[in-house]
N, C-alpha and C positions, 0 to 999 in steps of 0.2 A: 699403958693401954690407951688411956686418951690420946696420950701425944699421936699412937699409931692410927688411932679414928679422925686424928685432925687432916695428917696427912693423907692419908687416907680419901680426905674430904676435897685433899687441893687436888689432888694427882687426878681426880674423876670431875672433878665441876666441869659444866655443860659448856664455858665459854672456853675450854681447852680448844686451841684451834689445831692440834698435834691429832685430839680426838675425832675429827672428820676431816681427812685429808682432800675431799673431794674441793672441799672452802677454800679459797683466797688467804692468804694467812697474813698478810702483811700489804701494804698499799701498793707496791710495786705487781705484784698479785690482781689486786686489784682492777691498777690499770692495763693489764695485760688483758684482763678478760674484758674490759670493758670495750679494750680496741679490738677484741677478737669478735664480739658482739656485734659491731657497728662494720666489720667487715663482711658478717657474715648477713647482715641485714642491705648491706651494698651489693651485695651479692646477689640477695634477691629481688631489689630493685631492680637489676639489669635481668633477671630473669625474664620478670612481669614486665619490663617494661618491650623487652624480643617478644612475647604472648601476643602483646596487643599491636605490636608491628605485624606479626604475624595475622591475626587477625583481620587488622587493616587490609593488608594486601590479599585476603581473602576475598572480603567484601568487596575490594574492587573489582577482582576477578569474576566475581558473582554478577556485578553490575556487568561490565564489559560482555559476560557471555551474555544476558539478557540484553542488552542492544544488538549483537551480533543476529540472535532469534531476531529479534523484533526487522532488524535489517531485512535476514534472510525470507521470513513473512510477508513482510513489503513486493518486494522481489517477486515470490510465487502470486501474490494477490495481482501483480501487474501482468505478470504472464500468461495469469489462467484468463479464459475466454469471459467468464463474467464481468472483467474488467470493464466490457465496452457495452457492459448493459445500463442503460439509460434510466433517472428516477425518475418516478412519477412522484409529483409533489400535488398536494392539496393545497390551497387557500385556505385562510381562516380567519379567525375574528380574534383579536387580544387587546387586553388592557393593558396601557401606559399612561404613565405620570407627567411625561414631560407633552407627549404629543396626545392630541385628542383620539385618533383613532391611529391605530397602525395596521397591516397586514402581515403576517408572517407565512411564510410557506415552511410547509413539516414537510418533509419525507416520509413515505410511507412505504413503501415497496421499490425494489429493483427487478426489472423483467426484460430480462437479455433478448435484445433486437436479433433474432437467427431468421432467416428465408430460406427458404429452400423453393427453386423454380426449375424446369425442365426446360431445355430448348431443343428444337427441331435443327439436326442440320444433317449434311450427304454423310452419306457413307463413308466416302472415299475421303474426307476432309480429316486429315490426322490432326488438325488444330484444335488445341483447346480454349483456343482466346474467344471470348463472348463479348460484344459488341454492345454496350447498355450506355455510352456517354461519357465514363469517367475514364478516368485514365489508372492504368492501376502497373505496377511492378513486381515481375513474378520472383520467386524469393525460395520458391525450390519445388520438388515434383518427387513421388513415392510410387511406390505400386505396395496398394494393400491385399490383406488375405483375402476377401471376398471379391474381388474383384479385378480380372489379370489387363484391364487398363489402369495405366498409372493415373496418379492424383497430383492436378498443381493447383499452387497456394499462391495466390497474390495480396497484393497491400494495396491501398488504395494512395497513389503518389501527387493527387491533385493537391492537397496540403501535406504540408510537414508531419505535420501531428494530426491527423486523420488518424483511427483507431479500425477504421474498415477495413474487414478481410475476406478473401471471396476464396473459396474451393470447387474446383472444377474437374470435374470424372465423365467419363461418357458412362450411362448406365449397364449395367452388368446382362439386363435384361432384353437392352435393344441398343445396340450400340450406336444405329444414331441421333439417339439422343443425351445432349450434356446434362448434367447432372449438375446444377450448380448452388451454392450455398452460401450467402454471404450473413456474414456474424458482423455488427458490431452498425453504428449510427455515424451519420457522416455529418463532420463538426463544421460542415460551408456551405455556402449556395454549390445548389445543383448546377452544372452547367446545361448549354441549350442542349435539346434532345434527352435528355436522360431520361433509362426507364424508371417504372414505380417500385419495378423490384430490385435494383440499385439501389432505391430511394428509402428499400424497407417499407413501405407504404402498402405491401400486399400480403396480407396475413396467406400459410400454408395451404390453409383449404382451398385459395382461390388462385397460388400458383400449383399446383402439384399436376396438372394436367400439362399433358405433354405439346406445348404451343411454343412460338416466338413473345416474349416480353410484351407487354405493350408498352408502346410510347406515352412518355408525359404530354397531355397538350399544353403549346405552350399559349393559348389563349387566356389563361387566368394568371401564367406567369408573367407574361406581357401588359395585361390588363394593371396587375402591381407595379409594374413598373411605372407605367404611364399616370398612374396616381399618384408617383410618387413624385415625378419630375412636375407635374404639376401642384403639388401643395409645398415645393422648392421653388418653383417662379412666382407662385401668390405672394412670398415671402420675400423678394425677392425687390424691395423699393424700383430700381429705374425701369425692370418689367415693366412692374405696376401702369408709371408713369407713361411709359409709351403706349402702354392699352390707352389711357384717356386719354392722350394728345393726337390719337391715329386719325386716317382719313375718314 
């Protein structure tokens, strides 16, 4: 009876590796599982490691569409008409470390330069071209709902990068008179003769009356000039020189 409880005792002991088939039972065993292990952990290194490529090329995509916005943005801000509305900056007072006093200009506001003036002309004159000084290039012509004379659109072609735009309709009410409307501040000197409302210089309330423009005079633009040519000859050593040797 013993002998049967001893055996008994071998055939069941816990380190029988026969008793849990699921175990390795020998070192070749062993290393089988262990390279099964390290394959299957390579395995999911290449997973993780496509995720975050994945990933990557998300976030760039992400980026990329957020510049193409920011482009597209760009874009509509230069096209819309506020574009060529002009800052008004303040002066002010700030402290610095290196210089004693400085000035800074803030920005405070934008307020889009638009006119609107009326001009007198015949009846019989089918022209829309308005006669103010500058020179400008038409760049296309509509006819809108309220109104069964067409609309043209010029640019302002004295400079390159001028930003002025002028719109011209004869009015719906009295046809002959132009309807004219220019948007936007002209980034040169005026040329001789140009009107005030070319110039933007004449707030609505003081064009809407149905007149001819008035003319710039060119008495104070002349008067600039000639100030200027003279604080250039002051400056000017053999001028100078010939003022005190004259007769």
């Amino acid at each position: 009876m013993a002998g049967s409880d001893s055996n008994f005792e071998e055939n069941s002991s816990p380190l029988d590796l026969n008793a849990h088939p699921h175990l390795p039972s020998n070192e070749s065993d062993l290393a089988a599982e262990l390279i099964r292990v390290k394959m299957e952990n390579k395995k999911l290194k290449g997973m993780l490691s496509m995720t975050l490529d994945r990933c990557s090329n998300l976030k760039n995509n992400v980026f990329e569409e957020l510049r193409k916005n920011n482009l597209r943005r760009e874009r509509e801000a230069e096209s819309n008409p506020l574009r060529n509305s002009s800052p008004v900056w303040e002066e002010g007072e700030c402290s610095c470390t290196v210089h004693h006093c400085c000035k800074k200009l803030r920005q405070i506001t934008y307020k889009p330069h638009v006119t609107r003036v009326h001009v007198k002309t015949k009846d019989s004159d089918p022209n829309l071209m308005v006669k103010d000084g500058f020179q400008w290039r038409k760049y296309g012509q509509k006819v809108t709902r309220d109104n069964p004379s067409p609309r043209a659109y010029f640019k302002c072609s004295f400079a390159p990068t001028c930003p002025v735009k002028k719109k011209v309709q004869r009015s719906a009410e009295d046809e002959s008179i132009l309807v004219v409307i220019y948007d936007g501040k002209h980034n040169h000197p005026p040329p001789f003769g140009a009107s005030n409302v070319a110039l933007g210089s004449i707030p609505d309330s003081e064009a809407s009356s149905p007149s001819q423009p008035t003319t710039q005079s060119l008495g104070s633009f002349q008067q600039l000039l000639v100030e200027q040519l003279a604080s250039l000859l002051a400056k000017d050593p053999s001028f100078t020189s010939q003022l005190g040797t004259g007769p």
